[in-house]
C-alpha positions in Angstrom: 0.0 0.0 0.0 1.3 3.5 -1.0 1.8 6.7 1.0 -0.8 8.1 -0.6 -3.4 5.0 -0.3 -3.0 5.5 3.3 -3.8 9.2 3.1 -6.9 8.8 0.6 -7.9 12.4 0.9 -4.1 14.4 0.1 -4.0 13.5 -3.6 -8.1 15.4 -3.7 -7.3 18.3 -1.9 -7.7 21.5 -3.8 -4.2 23.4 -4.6 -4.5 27.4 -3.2 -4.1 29.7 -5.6 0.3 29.9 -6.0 1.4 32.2 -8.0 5.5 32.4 -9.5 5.4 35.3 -6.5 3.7 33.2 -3.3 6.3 33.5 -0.8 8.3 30.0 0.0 6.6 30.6 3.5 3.4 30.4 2.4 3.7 27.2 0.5 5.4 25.6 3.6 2.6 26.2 5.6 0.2 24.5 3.5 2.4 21.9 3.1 2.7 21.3 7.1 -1.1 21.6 7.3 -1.8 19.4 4.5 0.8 16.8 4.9 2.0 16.7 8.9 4.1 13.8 8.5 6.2 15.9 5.7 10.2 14.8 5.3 13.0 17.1 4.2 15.6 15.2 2.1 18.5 17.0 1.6 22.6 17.7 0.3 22.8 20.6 2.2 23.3 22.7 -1.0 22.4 26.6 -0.8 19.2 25.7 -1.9 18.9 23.0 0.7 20.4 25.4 3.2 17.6 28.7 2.5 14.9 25.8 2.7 16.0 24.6 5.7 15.9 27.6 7.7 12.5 28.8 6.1 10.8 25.6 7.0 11.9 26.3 10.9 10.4 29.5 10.4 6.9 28.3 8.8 7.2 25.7 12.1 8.7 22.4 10.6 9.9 20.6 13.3 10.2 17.0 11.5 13.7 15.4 10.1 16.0 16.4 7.4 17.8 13.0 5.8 20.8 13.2 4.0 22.0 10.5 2.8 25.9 9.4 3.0 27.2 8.0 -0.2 31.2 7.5 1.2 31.9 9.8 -1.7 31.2 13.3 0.3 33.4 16.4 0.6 34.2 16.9 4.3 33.2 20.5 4.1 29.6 19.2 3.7 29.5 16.6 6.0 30.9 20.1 8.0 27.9 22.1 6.5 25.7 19.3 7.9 27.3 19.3 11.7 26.7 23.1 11.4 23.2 23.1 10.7 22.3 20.7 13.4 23.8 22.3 16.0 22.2 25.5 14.5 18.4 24.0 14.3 18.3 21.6 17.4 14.6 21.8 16.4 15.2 19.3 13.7 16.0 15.8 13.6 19.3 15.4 11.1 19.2 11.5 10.2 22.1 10.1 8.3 21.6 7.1 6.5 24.1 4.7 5.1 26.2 6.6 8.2 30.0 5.8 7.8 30.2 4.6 4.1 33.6 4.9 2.8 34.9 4.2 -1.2 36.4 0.8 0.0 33.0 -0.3 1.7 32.7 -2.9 -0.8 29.0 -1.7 -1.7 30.3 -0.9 -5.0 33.5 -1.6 -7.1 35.7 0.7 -6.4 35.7 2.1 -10.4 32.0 2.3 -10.7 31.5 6.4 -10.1 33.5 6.1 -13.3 32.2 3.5 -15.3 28.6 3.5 -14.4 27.9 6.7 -12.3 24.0 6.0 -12.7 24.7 2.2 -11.4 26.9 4.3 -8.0 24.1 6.8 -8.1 21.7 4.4 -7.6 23.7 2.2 -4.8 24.7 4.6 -2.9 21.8 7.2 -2.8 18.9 6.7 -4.2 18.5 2.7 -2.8 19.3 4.2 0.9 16.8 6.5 0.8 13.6 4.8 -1.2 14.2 2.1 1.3 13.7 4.7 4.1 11.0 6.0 2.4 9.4 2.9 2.0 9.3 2.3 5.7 8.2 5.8 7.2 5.5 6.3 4.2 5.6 9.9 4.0 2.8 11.7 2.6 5.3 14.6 1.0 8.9 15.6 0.5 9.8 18.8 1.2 12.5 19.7 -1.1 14.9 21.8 -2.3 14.8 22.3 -6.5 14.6 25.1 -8.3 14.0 25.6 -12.2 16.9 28.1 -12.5 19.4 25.2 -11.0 19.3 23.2 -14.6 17.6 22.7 -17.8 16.1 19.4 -16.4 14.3 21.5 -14.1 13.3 23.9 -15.8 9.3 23.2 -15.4 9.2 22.3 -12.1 5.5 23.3 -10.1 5.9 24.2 -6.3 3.7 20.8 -5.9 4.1 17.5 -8.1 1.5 14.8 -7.7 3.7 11.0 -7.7 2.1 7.8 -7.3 3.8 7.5 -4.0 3.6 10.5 -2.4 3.8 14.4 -3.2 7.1 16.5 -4.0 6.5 20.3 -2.8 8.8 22.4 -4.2 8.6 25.8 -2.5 11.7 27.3 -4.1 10.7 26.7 -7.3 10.4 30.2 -8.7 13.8 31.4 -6.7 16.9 32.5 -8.8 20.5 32.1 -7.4 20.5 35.7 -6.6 17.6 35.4 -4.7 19.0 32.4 -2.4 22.7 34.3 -1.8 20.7 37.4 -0.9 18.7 35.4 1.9 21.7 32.9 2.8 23.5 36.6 3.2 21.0 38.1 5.1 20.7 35.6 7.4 24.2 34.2 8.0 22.8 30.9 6.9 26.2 28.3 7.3 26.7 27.6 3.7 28.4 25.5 1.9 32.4 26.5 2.0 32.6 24.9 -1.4 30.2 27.3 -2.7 32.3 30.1 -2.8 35.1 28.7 -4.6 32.3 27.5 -7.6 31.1 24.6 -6.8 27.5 26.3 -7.0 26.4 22.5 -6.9 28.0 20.0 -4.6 27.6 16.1 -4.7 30.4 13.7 -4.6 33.6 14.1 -4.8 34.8 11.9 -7.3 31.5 13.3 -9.7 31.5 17.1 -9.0 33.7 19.9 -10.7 33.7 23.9 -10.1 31.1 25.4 -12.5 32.7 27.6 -15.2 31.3 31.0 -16.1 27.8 31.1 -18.1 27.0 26.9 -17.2 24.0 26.2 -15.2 24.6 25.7 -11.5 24.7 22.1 -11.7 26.8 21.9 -14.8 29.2 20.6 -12.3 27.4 17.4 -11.4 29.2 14.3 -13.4 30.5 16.7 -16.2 31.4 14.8 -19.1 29.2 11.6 -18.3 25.6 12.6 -20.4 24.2 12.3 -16.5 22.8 15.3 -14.9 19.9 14.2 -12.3 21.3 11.3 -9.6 18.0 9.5 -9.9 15.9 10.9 -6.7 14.1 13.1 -8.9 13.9 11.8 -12.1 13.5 8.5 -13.8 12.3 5.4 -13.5 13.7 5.1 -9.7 12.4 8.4 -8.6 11.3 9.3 -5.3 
Protein backbone atom coordinates (compact mmCIF):
# COMPACT_ATOMS: atom_id res chain seq x y z
CA UNK A 1 0.00 0.00 0.00
CA UNK A 2 1.26 3.48 -0.99
CA UNK A 3 1.78 6.70 1.03
CA UNK A 4 -0.85 8.09 -0.65
CA UNK A 5 -3.44 5.00 -0.31
CA UNK A 6 -3.01 5.48 3.28
CA UNK A 7 -3.84 9.19 3.11
CA UNK A 8 -6.90 8.82 0.60
CA UNK A 9 -7.85 12.42 0.94
CA UNK A 10 -4.09 14.43 0.12
CA UNK A 11 -3.97 13.46 -3.55
CA UNK A 12 -8.13 15.43 -3.67
CA UNK A 13 -7.27 18.30 -1.95
CA UNK A 14 -7.73 21.50 -3.84
CA UNK A 15 -4.24 23.39 -4.57
CA UNK A 16 -4.48 27.37 -3.18
CA UNK A 17 -4.10 29.72 -5.62
CA UNK A 18 0.27 29.88 -6.01
CA UNK A 19 1.44 32.18 -7.99
CA UNK A 20 5.51 32.40 -9.48
CA UNK A 21 5.37 35.33 -6.46
CA UNK A 22 3.66 33.22 -3.26
CA UNK A 23 6.29 33.48 -0.75
CA UNK A 24 8.28 30.01 0.00
CA UNK A 25 6.61 30.61 3.54
CA UNK A 26 3.39 30.40 2.35
CA UNK A 27 3.73 27.23 0.51
CA UNK A 28 5.44 25.63 3.57
CA UNK A 29 2.65 26.19 5.64
CA UNK A 30 0.22 24.54 3.48
CA UNK A 31 2.40 21.92 3.06
CA UNK A 32 2.72 21.28 7.14
CA UNK A 33 -1.14 21.57 7.34
CA UNK A 34 -1.75 19.36 4.47
CA UNK A 35 0.75 16.84 4.85
CA UNK A 36 1.99 16.70 8.91
CA UNK A 37 4.11 13.76 8.50
CA UNK A 38 6.25 15.93 5.71
CA UNK A 39 10.21 14.79 5.25
CA UNK A 40 13.02 17.05 4.18
CA UNK A 41 15.65 15.21 2.09
CA UNK A 42 18.54 16.97 1.57
CA UNK A 43 22.60 17.71 0.35
CA UNK A 44 22.84 20.62 2.24
CA UNK A 45 23.28 22.67 -1.01
CA UNK A 46 22.44 26.61 -0.78
CA UNK A 47 19.25 25.71 -1.93
CA UNK A 48 18.94 23.05 0.69
CA UNK A 49 20.44 25.43 3.18
CA UNK A 50 17.57 28.74 2.51
CA UNK A 51 14.90 25.84 2.75
CA UNK A 52 16.05 24.61 5.72
CA UNK A 53 15.87 27.62 7.70
CA UNK A 54 12.48 28.79 6.12
CA UNK A 55 10.76 25.61 6.99
CA UNK A 56 11.93 26.30 10.85
CA UNK A 57 10.41 29.53 10.41
CA UNK A 58 6.89 28.30 8.80
CA UNK A 59 7.21 25.69 12.10
CA UNK A 60 8.68 22.44 10.59
CA UNK A 61 9.92 20.61 13.27
CA UNK A 62 10.24 17.03 11.53
CA UNK A 63 13.72 15.41 10.11
CA UNK A 64 16.00 16.36 7.43
CA UNK A 65 17.83 13.03 5.80
CA UNK A 66 20.83 13.23 3.99
CA UNK A 67 21.96 10.49 2.79
CA UNK A 68 25.86 9.43 3.01
CA UNK A 69 27.16 7.98 -0.25
CA UNK A 70 31.15 7.50 1.16
CA UNK A 71 31.88 9.82 -1.68
CA UNK A 72 31.21 13.30 0.30
CA UNK A 73 33.35 16.38 0.58
CA UNK A 74 34.20 16.95 4.34
CA UNK A 75 33.22 20.51 4.07
CA UNK A 76 29.61 19.24 3.66
CA UNK A 77 29.51 16.60 6.01
CA UNK A 78 30.90 20.09 8.02
CA UNK A 79 27.94 22.06 6.49
CA UNK A 80 25.69 19.25 7.87
CA UNK A 81 27.26 19.30 11.72
CA UNK A 82 26.67 23.09 11.40
CA UNK A 83 23.17 23.09 10.73
CA UNK A 84 22.34 20.72 13.37
CA UNK A 85 23.81 22.28 16.02
CA UNK A 86 22.18 25.53 14.53
CA UNK A 87 18.40 24.03 14.31
CA UNK A 88 18.27 21.61 17.39
CA UNK A 89 14.56 21.76 16.44
CA UNK A 90 15.21 19.33 13.73
CA UNK A 91 15.97 15.78 13.56
CA UNK A 92 19.34 15.42 11.09
CA UNK A 93 19.20 11.48 10.17
CA UNK A 94 22.08 10.10 8.34
CA UNK A 95 21.57 7.06 6.53
CA UNK A 96 24.10 4.73 5.05
CA UNK A 97 26.23 6.56 8.19
CA UNK A 98 30.01 5.78 7.82
CA UNK A 99 30.21 4.61 4.09
CA UNK A 100 33.62 4.88 2.81
CA UNK A 101 34.91 4.23 -1.22
CA UNK A 102 36.37 0.75 0.03
CA UNK A 103 33.00 -0.34 1.71
CA UNK A 104 32.70 -2.88 -0.82
CA UNK A 105 29.05 -1.66 -1.73
CA UNK A 106 30.32 -0.95 -5.04
CA UNK A 107 33.47 -1.64 -7.09
CA UNK A 108 35.68 0.67 -6.39
CA UNK A 109 35.67 2.07 -10.41
CA UNK A 110 31.95 2.33 -10.69
CA UNK A 111 31.49 6.43 -10.11
CA UNK A 112 33.50 6.08 -13.32
CA UNK A 113 32.16 3.51 -15.32
CA UNK A 114 28.64 3.54 -14.40
CA UNK A 115 27.90 6.70 -12.30
CA UNK A 116 23.99 5.96 -12.72
CA UNK A 117 24.71 2.23 -11.36
CA UNK A 118 26.95 4.29 -8.02
CA UNK A 119 24.14 6.79 -8.09
CA UNK A 120 21.69 4.35 -7.61
CA UNK A 121 23.69 2.24 -4.79
CA UNK A 122 24.71 4.60 -2.94
CA UNK A 123 21.81 7.15 -2.85
CA UNK A 124 18.92 6.67 -4.21
CA UNK A 125 18.50 2.74 -2.78
CA UNK A 126 19.28 4.19 0.88
CA UNK A 127 16.82 6.48 0.80
CA UNK A 128 13.58 4.79 -1.24
CA UNK A 129 14.24 2.11 1.32
CA UNK A 130 13.72 4.71 4.07
CA UNK A 131 10.98 6.01 2.45
CA UNK A 132 9.45 2.90 2.04
CA UNK A 133 9.32 2.27 5.74
CA UNK A 134 8.20 5.81 7.20
CA UNK A 135 5.50 6.30 4.23
CA UNK A 136 5.57 9.88 4.04
CA UNK A 137 2.78 11.67 2.56
CA UNK A 138 5.26 14.65 0.99
CA UNK A 139 8.86 15.56 0.52
CA UNK A 140 9.80 18.84 1.19
CA UNK A 141 12.54 19.67 -1.13
CA UNK A 142 14.92 21.84 -2.33
CA UNK A 143 14.75 22.31 -6.55
CA UNK A 144 14.62 25.11 -8.26
CA UNK A 145 14.05 25.65 -12.16
CA UNK A 146 16.88 28.15 -12.53
CA UNK A 147 19.38 25.24 -10.99
CA UNK A 148 19.32 23.22 -14.63
CA UNK A 149 17.58 22.67 -17.84
CA UNK A 150 16.12 19.40 -16.43
CA UNK A 151 14.27 21.46 -14.12
CA UNK A 152 13.25 23.91 -15.81
CA UNK A 153 9.27 23.18 -15.38
CA UNK A 154 9.18 22.32 -12.14
CA UNK A 155 5.49 23.28 -10.11
CA UNK A 156 5.89 24.16 -6.32
CA UNK A 157 3.68 20.84 -5.89
CA UNK A 158 4.08 17.49 -8.06
CA UNK A 159 1.51 14.76 -7.65
CA UNK A 160 3.69 11.01 -7.71
CA UNK A 161 2.11 7.80 -7.34
CA UNK A 162 3.80 7.47 -4.04
CA UNK A 163 3.59 10.48 -2.41
CA UNK A 164 3.80 14.37 -3.24
CA UNK A 165 7.07 16.52 -4.01
CA UNK A 166 6.53 20.26 -2.76
CA UNK A 167 8.79 22.42 -4.19
CA UNK A 168 8.61 25.78 -2.49
CA UNK A 169 11.67 27.33 -4.14
CA UNK A 170 10.73 26.65 -7.27
CA UNK A 171 10.40 30.25 -8.72
CA UNK A 172 13.79 31.38 -6.74
CA UNK A 173 16.89 32.48 -8.76
CA UNK A 174 20.54 32.13 -7.40
CA UNK A 175 20.46 35.68 -6.61
CA UNK A 176 17.56 35.38 -4.74
CA UNK A 177 18.97 32.43 -2.37
CA UNK A 178 22.72 34.26 -1.84
CA UNK A 179 20.73 37.37 -0.86
CA UNK A 180 18.71 35.43 1.94
CA UNK A 181 21.65 32.91 2.83
CA UNK A 182 23.54 36.60 3.22
CA UNK A 183 21.03 38.05 5.08
CA UNK A 184 20.70 35.56 7.41
CA UNK A 185 24.17 34.23 8.05
CA UNK A 186 22.84 30.94 6.92
CA UNK A 187 26.16 28.30 7.28
CA UNK A 188 26.70 27.60 3.66
CA UNK A 189 28.44 25.46 1.90
CA UNK A 190 32.41 26.49 1.99
CA UNK A 191 32.61 24.94 -1.40
CA UNK A 192 30.23 27.28 -2.74
CA UNK A 193 32.32 30.13 -2.83
CA UNK A 194 35.09 28.66 -4.61
CA UNK A 195 32.31 27.55 -7.61
CA UNK A 196 31.07 24.56 -6.76
CA UNK A 197 27.48 26.26 -7.00
CA UNK A 198 26.36 22.50 -6.89
CA UNK A 199 27.99 20.02 -4.60
CA UNK A 200 27.57 16.11 -4.75
CA UNK A 201 30.41 13.73 -4.58
CA UNK A 202 33.56 14.12 -4.78
CA UNK A 203 34.85 11.85 -7.29
CA UNK A 204 31.53 13.29 -9.69
CA UNK A 205 31.50 17.11 -9.03
CA UNK A 206 33.66 19.92 -10.67
CA UNK A 207 33.74 23.91 -10.10
CA UNK A 208 31.15 25.36 -12.49
CA UNK A 209 32.67 27.59 -15.17
CA UNK A 210 31.26 31.01 -16.13
CA UNK A 211 27.76 31.10 -18.09
CA UNK A 212 27.00 26.94 -17.25
CA UNK A 213 23.98 26.15 -15.17
CA UNK A 214 24.65 25.68 -11.54
CA UNK A 215 24.72 22.06 -11.70
CA UNK A 216 26.79 21.87 -14.77
CA UNK A 217 29.24 20.63 -12.26
CA UNK A 218 27.39 17.42 -11.44
CA UNK A 219 29.23 14.35 -13.37
CA UNK A 220 30.53 16.74 -16.21
CA UNK A 221 31.43 14.81 -19.14
CA UNK A 222 29.19 11.64 -18.28
CA UNK A 223 25.62 12.56 -20.36
CA UNK A 224 24.19 12.33 -16.50
CA UNK A 225 22.82 15.30 -14.86
CA UNK A 226 19.92 14.18 -12.30
CA UNK A 227 21.26 11.31 -9.56
CA UNK A 228 18.04 9.51 -9.94
CA UNK A 229 15.88 10.95 -6.74
CA UNK A 230 14.07 13.12 -8.86
CA UNK A 231 13.92 11.78 -12.10
CA UNK A 232 13.52 8.49 -13.79
CA UNK A 233 12.33 5.37 -13.50
CA UNK A 234 13.70 5.09 -9.68
CA UNK A 235 12.44 8.36 -8.62
CA UNK A 236 11.26 9.30 -5.30
Amino acid sequence: MTALERHPAAPFVGLPPFSPETDPLEIIGWALATHPDLVMPSAFNLNGVVLIDLAVRAGYAGEVVFVDTGYHFPETLATRDRLAARYPELQFVTLNAGAYPEDGQTPDNLYACDPDACCAVRKVAPLQQYLRGKAPSALLNARSRDQASTRAEIAFVEDGNARRKINPLAHWTRQMLEAYAAEHDLPVNPLYFDGFLSVGCWTCTRAVRAGEDARAGRWAGKGKTECGLWDGAGQL
